[in-house]
N, C-alpha and C positions, 0 to 999 in steps of 0.2 A: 376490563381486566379484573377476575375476582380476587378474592382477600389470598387463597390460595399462593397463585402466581406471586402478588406481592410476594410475601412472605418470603418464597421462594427465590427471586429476585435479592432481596431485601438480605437473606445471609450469603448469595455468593458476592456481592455486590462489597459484605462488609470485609472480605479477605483483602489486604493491602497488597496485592501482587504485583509488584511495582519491579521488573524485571532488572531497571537501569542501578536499583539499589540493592549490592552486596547486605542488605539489612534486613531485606525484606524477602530472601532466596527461599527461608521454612514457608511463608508465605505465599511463594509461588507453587510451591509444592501443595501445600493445603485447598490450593485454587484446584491443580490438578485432580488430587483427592475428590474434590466437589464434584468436577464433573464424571471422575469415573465410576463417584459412586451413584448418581443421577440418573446412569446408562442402565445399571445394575440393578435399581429402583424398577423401573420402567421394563425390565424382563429381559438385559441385554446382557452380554459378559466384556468386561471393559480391564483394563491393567495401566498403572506405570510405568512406561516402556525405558531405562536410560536409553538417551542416542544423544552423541555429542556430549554437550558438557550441563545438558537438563534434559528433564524429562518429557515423554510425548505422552498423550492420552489417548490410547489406542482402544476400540472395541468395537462391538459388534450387535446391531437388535437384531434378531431373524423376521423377517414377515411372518407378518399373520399364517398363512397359509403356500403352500407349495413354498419353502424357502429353497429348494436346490434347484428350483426352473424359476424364480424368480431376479429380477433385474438388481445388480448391488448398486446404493448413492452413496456415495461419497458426500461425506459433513463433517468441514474445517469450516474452525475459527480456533482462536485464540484466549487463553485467558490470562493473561497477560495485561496492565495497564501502565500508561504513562504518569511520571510522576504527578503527584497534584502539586505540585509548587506553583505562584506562589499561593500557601496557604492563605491571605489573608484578603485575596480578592475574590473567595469562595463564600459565598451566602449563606451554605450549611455545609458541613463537614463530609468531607470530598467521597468519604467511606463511610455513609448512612445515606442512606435513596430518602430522597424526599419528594412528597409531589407536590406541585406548586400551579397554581394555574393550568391546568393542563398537561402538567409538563413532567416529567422522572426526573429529577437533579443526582449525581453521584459521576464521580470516574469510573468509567467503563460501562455505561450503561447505554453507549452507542456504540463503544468502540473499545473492546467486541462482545464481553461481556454478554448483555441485554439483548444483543441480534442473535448471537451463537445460543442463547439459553430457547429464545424461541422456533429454532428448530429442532429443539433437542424437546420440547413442549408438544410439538405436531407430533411429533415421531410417537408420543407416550400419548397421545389422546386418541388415535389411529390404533394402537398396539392394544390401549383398553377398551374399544370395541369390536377389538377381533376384525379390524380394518387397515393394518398395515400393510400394503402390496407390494413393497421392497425391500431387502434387505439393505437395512442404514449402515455405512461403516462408519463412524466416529473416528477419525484424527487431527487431535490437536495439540497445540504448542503453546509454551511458555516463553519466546523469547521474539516474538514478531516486534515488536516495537522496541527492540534494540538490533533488528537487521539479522534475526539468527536464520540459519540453513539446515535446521536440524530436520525441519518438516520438510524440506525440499529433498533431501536427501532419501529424508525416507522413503517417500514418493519414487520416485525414481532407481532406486533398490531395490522396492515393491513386487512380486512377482503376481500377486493376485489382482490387481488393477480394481476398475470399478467403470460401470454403463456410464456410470453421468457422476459429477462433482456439484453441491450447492454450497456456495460461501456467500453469507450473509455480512458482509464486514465491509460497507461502503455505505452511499445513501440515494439522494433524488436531490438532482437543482430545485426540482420546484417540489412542494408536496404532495401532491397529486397525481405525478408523473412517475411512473415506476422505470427504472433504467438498468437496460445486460451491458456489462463491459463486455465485448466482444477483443479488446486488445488494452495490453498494457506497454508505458513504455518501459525500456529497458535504462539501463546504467551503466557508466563507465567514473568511476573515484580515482582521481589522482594526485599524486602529490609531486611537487619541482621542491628542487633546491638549487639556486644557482649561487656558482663565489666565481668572483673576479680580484682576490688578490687573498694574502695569508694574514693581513691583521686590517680591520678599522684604522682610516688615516685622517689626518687631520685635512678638511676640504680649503682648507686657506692654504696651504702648501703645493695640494696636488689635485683641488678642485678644476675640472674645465681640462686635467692632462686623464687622470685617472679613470680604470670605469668602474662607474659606483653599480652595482648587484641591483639593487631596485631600479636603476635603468632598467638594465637588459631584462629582469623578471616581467615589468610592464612590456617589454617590445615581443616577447615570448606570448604572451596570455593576450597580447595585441592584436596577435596573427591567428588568433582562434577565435575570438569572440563576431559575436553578428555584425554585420553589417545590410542596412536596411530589412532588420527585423532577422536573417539567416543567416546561419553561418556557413562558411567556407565551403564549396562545392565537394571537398575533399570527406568531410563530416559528415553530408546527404546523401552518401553513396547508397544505395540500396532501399529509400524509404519508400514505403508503399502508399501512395494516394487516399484520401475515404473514397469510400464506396460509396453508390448514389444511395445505398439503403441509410448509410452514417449522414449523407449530405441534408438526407430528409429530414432526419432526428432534430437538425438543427433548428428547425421551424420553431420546435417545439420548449427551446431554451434560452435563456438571457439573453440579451446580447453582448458582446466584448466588452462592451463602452461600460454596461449596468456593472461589470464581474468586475471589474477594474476599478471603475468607482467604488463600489462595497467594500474592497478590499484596502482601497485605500493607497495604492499603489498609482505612481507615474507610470502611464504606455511608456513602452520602448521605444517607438516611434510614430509617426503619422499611420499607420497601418496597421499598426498592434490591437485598436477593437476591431474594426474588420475582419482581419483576418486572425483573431484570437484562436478559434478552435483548430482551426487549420496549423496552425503553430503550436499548439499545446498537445497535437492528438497527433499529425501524421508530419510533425517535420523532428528533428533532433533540436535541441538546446543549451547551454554550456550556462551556467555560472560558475564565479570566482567566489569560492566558499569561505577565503581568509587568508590573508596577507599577513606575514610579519619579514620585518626586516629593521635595523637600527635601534633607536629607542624613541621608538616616537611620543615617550609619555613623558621626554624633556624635550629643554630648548636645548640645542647642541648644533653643533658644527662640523659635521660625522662627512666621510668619503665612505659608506657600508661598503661591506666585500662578500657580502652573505645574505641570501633572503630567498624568504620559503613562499610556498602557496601552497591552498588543497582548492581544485574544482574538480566540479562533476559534468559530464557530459548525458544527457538525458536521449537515449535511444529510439530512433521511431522504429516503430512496428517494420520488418522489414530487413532492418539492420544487423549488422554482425558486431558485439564486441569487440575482437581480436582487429579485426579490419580496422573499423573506428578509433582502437585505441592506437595502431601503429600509423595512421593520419597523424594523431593529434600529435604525437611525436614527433613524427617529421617535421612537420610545421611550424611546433617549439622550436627544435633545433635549427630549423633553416633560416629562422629569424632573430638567433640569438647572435651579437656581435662580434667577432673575432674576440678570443681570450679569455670567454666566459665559459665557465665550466658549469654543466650541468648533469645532476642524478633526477633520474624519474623513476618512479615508481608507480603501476597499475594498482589502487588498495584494495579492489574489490570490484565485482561486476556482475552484471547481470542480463540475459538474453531480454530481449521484447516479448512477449506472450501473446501468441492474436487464434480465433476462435472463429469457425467460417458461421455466417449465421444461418446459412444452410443445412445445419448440423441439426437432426432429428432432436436430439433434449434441449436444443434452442427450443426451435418452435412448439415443442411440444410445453418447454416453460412459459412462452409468452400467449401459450392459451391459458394455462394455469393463472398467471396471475390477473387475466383477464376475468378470466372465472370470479377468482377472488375477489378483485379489488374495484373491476369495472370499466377499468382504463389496460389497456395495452399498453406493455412494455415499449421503450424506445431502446434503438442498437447504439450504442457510444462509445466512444474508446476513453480508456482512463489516463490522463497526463503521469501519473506515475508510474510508480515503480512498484511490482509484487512480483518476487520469484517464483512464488509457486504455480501461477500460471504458467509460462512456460516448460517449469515442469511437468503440469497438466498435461498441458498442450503435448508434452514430448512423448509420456505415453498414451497418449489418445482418447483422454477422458474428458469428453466434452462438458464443459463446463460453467454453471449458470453463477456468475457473478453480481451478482445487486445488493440492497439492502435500504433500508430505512432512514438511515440519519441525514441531516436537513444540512443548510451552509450555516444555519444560524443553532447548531448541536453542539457548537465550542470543542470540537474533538480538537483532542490535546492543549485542549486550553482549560483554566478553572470554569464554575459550572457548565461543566459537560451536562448535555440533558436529548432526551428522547421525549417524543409525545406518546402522552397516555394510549392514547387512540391507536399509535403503530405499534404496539407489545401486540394487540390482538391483529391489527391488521396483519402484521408479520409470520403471526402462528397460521391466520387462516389462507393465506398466502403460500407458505411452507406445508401445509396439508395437501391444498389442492396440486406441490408441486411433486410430491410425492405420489399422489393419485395417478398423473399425469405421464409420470415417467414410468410408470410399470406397464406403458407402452412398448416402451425399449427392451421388453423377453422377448 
């Protein structure tokens, strides 16, 4: 990577665009500024777009040559980062890139920052050879890491569409192994509140007669969680199986046992590394994201009559929100105990996103980065959650998902870092996937 890049890296890197903090909102705007004027730079027309409640970064490079019969890519990322807290288990200051052993230290310099700067790098190194063969549309956002919809919306509003999509805003299990999310999961947020009486009673009067609220919330979230490793038949309605193409990919990654030890984490049960990916990729999942009821930060002698929860249910590829979340309802309710009143609330949701790998700017990216890098892409599905693929997915822009950053990148954790060596991998990666898809005219 030359002194160039650095540098270049190096000021949009020191913009604190820390979306979760009303402090740093001029901030996030300045991020946008960056890249629109980066577009602009490079020979593109780019703008501030408001949508919603912040701004998008909207624009446009033309190819080199033939731009009105040539193929449009679509290039999202984010520039957006998470907060650095805690500051003090950062080894240099979270908003000054530093290199270290091989390595780029700074927030956001995996995620997304650093990934999204090197496509936007390809695109102007191609353009100043009079070798750009697609026209790039640039759209991105400022609020992905606090769950925003503003890019999803726009998406899907969109009347000009795009050939192909490239987001660079993920990574590789191993380093050497480049990997397509072909699917993501989806999401379902909710929140319970259940009361069983109109005040706190004392349990020595009406303990063992009464019914205490954190009962019936535990027999509730009882009747939805897994049992041996899945949850309720009710919850799996519509998941789609992997493909023998995804079954292969597996050869090529950790096993459950290694992800689970690194992580630091108890299995779920006797079968949780076994069947890890299988469970993370093509089944649905529930956790309970926080409990409150009583006061549980004294000693007390409480009957509660009131207690909350928020879980989320994690959607496999396949699934329907709407369907999924009027399960999990039923389910609550049919196991709540006579007298307990219950309000639900759905807070938020989001479809599965899945990509056939059949799809012409697949293959034609997994020769690309073959080209590039030396190694063939693997096909995987992502255990998360990103709406914008399914937005993709909905209007039909096939969509190449990958990216650089490693398990050991600390994304969203203090020293976040990238390797030296993937800033240029990335860019020549990102060239040849440009070359590649001006197949698609």
């Amino acid at each position: 990577m030359n002194e160039t890049w650095l540098a270049e890296l190096r000021e949009f890197i020191a913009i604190p665009s820390v979306s979760a903090d009303p402090a740093h909102q001029e901030d996030l705007r300045r991020a946008g500024e960056w890249v629109r004027d980066y577009v602009k730079r490079l020979g593109g027309e780019a703008e501030l777009v408001p949508y919603g409640e912040r701004d998008l970064v909207i624009g446009d490079i033309p190819a080199s040559t033939n731009g009105a019969g040539a193929p449009t890519v679509l290039v999202y990322g984010h520039f957006d980062v998470q907060p650095p807290a805690p500051l003090e288990l950062w080894e240099s200051p979270p908003f000054e890139l530093e290199e270290r052993d091989g390595w780029l230290y700074a927030r956001g310099i995996a995620d997304d920052k650093g990934q999204l700067y090197t496509l936007l790098k390809a695109a102007e190194l191609l353009r100043a050879r009079g070798e750009l063969p697609v026209n790039v549309r640039v759209a991105c956002d400022g609020e992905e890491e606090i769950g925003g919809h503003s890019i999803v919306d726009f998406i899907l509003e969109d009347e000009r569409g795009a050939d192909a999509c490239i987001i660079f805003d993920g990574g590789m299990t191993r380093p050497e192994q480049p990997e397509f999310g072909l699917a993501t999961r989806g999401l379902v947020a909710i929140r319970v509140q259940v009361r069983t009486g109109e005040r706190d009673l004392h349990s020595g009067y009406y303990g063992g007669a009464g019914l205490n609220a954190i009962h019936a919330l535990m027999k509730g979230l009882s009747a939805l969680t897994a049992r041996n490793g899945l949850l309720p038949d009710e919850l799996r309605v519509g998941r789609q199986p992997l493909s023998e193409l995804e079954v292969q990919s597996l050869k090529h990654l950790p096993s459950g046992h290694q992800l689970l030890l690194e992580a630091g984490v108890s299995p779920l049960d006797p079968k949780a590394e076994e069947d890890f990916y299988d469970r993370t990729w093509a089944e649905p999942s529930l956790d309970v994201n926080g409990i409150y009821g009583g006061k549980p930060d004294f000693i007390n002698t409480t009957l509660v009559v009131e207690a909350r929860a928020r879980f989320t249910i994690r959607l496999a590829p396949g699934q329907d929100p709407d369907a999924i979340y009027a399960s999990a309802e039923r389910l609550f309710r049919r196991a709540l105990p006579d007298g307990a009143e219950l309000e639900i609330e759905r807070e938020n949701s989001a479809p599965p996103g899945v990509f056939s790998a059949d799809l012409p700017a697949i293959q034609l990216g997994m020769d690309a980065f073959q080209r590039a890098l030396g190694t063939r892409p693997i096909l995987v599905r992502v255990g998360g959650t990103l709406p914008i693929y399914p937005a993709l997915a909905e209007k039909g822009i096939p969509t190449i998902g990958t990216g650089f950053a490693l398990r050991e990148s600390n994304v969203h954790s203090p020293n976040e870092r990238l390797r030296v060596q993937d800033i240029d991998r990335a860019v020549a990666a990102a060239t040849e996937l440009y070359r590649s898809l001006a197949a698609l005219g």
